[in-house]
C-alpha positions, 0 to 999 in steps of 0.5 A, a space after each residue: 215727570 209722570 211716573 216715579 218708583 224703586 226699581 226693587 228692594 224691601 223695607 223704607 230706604 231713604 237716600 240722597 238721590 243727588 244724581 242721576 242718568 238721564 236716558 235719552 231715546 232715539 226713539 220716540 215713546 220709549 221710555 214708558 216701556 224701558 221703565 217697566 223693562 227695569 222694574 224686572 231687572 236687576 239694576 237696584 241689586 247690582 247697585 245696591 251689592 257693589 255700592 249700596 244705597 237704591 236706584 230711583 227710576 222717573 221717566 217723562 213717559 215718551 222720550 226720557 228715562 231717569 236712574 237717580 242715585 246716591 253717589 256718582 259711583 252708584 250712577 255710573 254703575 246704574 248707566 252701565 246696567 241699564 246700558 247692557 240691558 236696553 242693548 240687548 233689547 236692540 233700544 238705542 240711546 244716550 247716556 248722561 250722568 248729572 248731579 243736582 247743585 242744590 243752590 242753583 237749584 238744577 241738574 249739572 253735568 257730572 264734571 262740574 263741581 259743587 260751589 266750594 267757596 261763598 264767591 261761587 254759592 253767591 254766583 250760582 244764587 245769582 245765576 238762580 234769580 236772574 233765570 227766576 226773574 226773567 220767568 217772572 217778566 216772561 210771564 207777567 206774574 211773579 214766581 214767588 208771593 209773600 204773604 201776609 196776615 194782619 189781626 186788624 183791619 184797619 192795620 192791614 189797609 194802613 200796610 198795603 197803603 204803605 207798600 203800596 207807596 214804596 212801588 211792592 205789587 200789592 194785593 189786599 183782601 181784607 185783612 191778607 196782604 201779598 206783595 209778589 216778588 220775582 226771585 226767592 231772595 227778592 221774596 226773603 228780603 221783602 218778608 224782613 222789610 214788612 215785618 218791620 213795616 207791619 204789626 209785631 203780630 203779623 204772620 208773614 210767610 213766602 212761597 213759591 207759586 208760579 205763573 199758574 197759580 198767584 195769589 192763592 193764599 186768598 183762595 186758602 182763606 176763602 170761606 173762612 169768616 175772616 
């Protein structure tokens, strides 16, 4: 997303934004002229006296257009004004109203429900490693490092020697250890075994850091004397 702002209204407002119309164009390079068509329009008023909470535009700069929300009514009433206002401006596009499923962590079509019982959160988070997984393998680097400071060197060599035995992808530099992972829970369940593994002084953390960008704890601490 290359451009993001309120379409109107005064003051700090914060909402939900759980939902969202995605605007598909039929032709190419519209987005980043019906985003500013809006920013004059009255689509954040209109949303905001019928239903309250703000309207959220994003857009991919070409192609999509995105009106994120608080509630499903504040969205479709979001799709209807901007629906009407690129209609008479003779711009032809579809329409699709979504909700975010913060455990799968993606963008659902509005008809699908919330996981409302631990077996359905426990499929979508399964659902959720095995698409981060897959990225992982695709790439070749893991999505996600656990990290690891030691105050000690010789410590710091004895637990990457250590996981390095029990097959943890492991990287040391001096004393910082990070041992990739492929998923945010494969992530969170090495972090509890090393720290039972490691010095009861060791700061382990996790992050998410992507294909692009492993390792970066090391470039953090570079300079830094330790």
């Amino acid at each position: 997303m290359t451009d993001e702002s309120a379409v109107a209204g005064g003051g700090t407002q914060t909402d939900s934004n759980d939902w969202r119309v995605t605007v598909g164009f039929h032709e190419k390079g519209r987005a980043g002229h019906a985003a500013g068509s809006l920013s004059n329009h009255t689509v954040e008023r209109e949303v905001h006296e019928r239903l309250g909470g703000r309207v959220v535009v994003g857009t991919d700069g070409r192609d999509e257009l995105y009106l994120y929300t608080h509630a499903r009514d504040a969205a479709a009433a979001a799709r209807q004004s901007v629906s009407e206002l690129l209609a008479s401006q003779g711009i032809q596009a579809d329409y699709t109203i979504e909700r975010w499923h913060p455990v799968a962590e993606r963008w659902e079509p509005a008809d699908q429900p919330l996981p409302d019982t631990p077996a359905g959160v426990a499929a979508e988070r399964s659902s959720l490693d095995a698409e981060e997984t897959a990225e992982s393998l695709k790439s070749g680097v893991a999505l996600f490092e656990v990290r690891v400071q030691v105050p000690r060197h010789h410590e710091a060599v004895a637990l990457a020697e250590r996981l390095a035995a029990e097959n943890y992808s492991v990287v040391r530099r001096w004393r910082f250890l990070v041992v990739g992972a492929n998923n945010a829970d494969q992530a969170e369940e090495f972090a509890a075994k090393i720290r039972q593994a490691g010095p009861a002084d060791a700061v382990v953390t996790t992050e998410e850091v992507g294909p692009r960008r492993p390792y970066t704890v090391f470039e953090l601490a570079a300079g830094s004397g330790l």
